[in-house]
N, C-alpha and C positions, 0 to 999 in steps of 0.2 A: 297246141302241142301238149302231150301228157306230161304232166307234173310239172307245167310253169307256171309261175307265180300272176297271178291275176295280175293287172295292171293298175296301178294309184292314179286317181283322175284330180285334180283340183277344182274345186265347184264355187262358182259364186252365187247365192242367191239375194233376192232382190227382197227385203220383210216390209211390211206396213206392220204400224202396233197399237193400240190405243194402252198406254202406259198407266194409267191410271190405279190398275190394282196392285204393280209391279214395283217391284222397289227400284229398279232402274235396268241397263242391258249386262252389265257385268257380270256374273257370277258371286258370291257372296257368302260366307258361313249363314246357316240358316233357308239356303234359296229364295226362291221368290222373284228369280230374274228371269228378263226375255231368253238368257243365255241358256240357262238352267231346261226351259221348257223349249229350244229349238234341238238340244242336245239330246233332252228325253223323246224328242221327237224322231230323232234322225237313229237314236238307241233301236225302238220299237220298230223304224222299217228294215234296219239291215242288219239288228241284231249283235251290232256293235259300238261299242264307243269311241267317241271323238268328240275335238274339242274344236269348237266354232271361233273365229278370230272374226270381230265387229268393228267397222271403219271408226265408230266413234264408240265413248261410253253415255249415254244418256243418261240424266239424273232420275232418281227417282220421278214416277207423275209424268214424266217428258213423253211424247208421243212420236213415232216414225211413219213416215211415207215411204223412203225411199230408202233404209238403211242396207247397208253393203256386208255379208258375212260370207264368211271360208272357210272349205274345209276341205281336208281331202280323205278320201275312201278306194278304197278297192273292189266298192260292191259294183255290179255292173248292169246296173240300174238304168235306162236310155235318159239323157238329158232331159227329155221331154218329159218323162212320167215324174220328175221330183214333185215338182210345185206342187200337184194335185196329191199326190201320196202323203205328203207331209203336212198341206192344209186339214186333209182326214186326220190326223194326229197330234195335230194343236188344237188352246182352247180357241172358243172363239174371236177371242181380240187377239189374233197373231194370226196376220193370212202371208205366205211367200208367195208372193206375185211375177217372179219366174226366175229361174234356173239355168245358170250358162256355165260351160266348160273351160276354164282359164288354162292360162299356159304356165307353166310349173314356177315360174317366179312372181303370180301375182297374190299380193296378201292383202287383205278386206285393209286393214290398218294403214300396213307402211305404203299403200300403192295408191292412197286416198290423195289427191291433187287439192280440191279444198271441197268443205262443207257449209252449207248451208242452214241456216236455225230460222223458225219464223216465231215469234212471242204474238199474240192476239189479247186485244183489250178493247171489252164493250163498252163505247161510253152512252150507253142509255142510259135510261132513271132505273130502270129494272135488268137483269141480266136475262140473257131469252135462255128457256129453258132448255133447248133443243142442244145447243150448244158451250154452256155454262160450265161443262169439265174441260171444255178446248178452249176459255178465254177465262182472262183475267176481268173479273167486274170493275167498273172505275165512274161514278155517277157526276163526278164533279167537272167542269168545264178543264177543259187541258189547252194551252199554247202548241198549237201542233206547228206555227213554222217557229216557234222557238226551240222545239223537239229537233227539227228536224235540222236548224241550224250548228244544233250541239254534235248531231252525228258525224258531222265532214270533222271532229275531232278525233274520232274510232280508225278513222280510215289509216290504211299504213301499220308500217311496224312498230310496234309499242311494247314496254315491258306493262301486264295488266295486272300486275300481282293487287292494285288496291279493287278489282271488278272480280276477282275471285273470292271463297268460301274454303277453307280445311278438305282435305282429301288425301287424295295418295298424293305424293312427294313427286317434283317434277326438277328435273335437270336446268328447267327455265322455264319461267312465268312471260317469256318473251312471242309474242304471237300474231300474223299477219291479218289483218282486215282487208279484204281485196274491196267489199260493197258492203253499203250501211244506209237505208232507206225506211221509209214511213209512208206507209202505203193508206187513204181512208178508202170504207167499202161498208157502205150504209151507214149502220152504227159501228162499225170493227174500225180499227187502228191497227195496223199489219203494221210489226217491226221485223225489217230481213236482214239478216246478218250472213254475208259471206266470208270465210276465212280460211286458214291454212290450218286450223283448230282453236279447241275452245277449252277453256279450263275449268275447271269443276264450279257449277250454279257463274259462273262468266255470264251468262247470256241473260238470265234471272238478274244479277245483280246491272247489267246494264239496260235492262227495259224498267227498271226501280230505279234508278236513277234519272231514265229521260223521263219517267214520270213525275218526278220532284222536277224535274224544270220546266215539265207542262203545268204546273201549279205554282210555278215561279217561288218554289221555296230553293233552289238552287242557281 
């Protein structure tokens, strides 16, 4: 119909990241965030701005598979051609691995049911190179069912304020572990954390800890 206003769509897309050169997914004075470089992405195809709402914030270094972001636009663009538009217009460690059409009350954030984090620690003599930015090196023998004894402590609601790190200010340090597992696969030590969220370096500060009780200083 002439002269009616395009239609606002709500878009979820799906990112993988390798976080490494990024100071984390937030936005930040200075840039340098996944945020920053999915917004100048989404700028350059439709020639307008917007701002991307991410199911979690990832710390600096953190890496994503499966992160959840929103937004909405008016441009009218087919669902189907995002992914591929926007991977042409990121660098190469930010690929959006697909694109769906939400219904106007869902937000990457508040509609997140829970999260999953995985920490990786090689306990070889050497760290294998291939791999070495996506795990934590640890050459010393560890107690892994003593690790793995301490987890069924995580499980459940708990206030974590002493497993967090400084950050933005939170209403409550109080937060739900649904799963907490230790997983071995050759030389790796998979630590899974499922939860209802997680609080700033929370997931860093509790794989440094079940590390001190793989080495029975804890």
């Amino acid at each position: 119909m002439k002269g009616a206003g395009l239609k606002v769509r709500n878009i979820a897309l799906i990112v993988s990241y390798d976080g490494t050169a990024y100071r984390g997914f937030q936005t930040q004075p200075g840039g340098g965030t996944i945020q920053d470089e999915l917004e100048r992405a989404i700028r350059a195809l439709t020639g307008k701005d917007v701002r991307v709402e991410g199911s979690g914030r990832t710390d600096a270094g953190v890496h994503a598979l499966g992160q959840v972001v929103s937004f909405r636009t008016d441009t009218p663009i087919p669902i189907e051609k995002w992914a591929l538009a926007l991977n042409g217009r990121l660098p190469n460690d930010i690929i959006v691995r697909s694109a769906h059409e939400m219904p106007d009350d869902f937000h990457a954030r508040y509609s997140a049911i829970r999260k999953t984090y995985r920490y990786s620690i090689t306990t070889g003599k050497y760290p294998e190179i291939f791999t070495a930015r996506y795990r934590c090196h640890h050459y010393r023998p560890l107690d892994e069912d003593a690790m793995r004894d301490a987890l069924k402590f995580f499980i459940g609601e708990h206030d974590f304020t002493a497993f967090s790190s400084g950050g933005t200010p939170r209403k409550s340090n109080v937060r739900t572990i649904y799963e907490a597992r230790l997983e071995r696969e050759g030389n790796d030590l998979h630590l899974y954390l499922t939860g209802s969220g997680f609080l700033y370096n929370m997931v860093r500060i509790i794989a440094g800890t079940l590390i001190e009780i793989g080495e029975g200083k804890k």
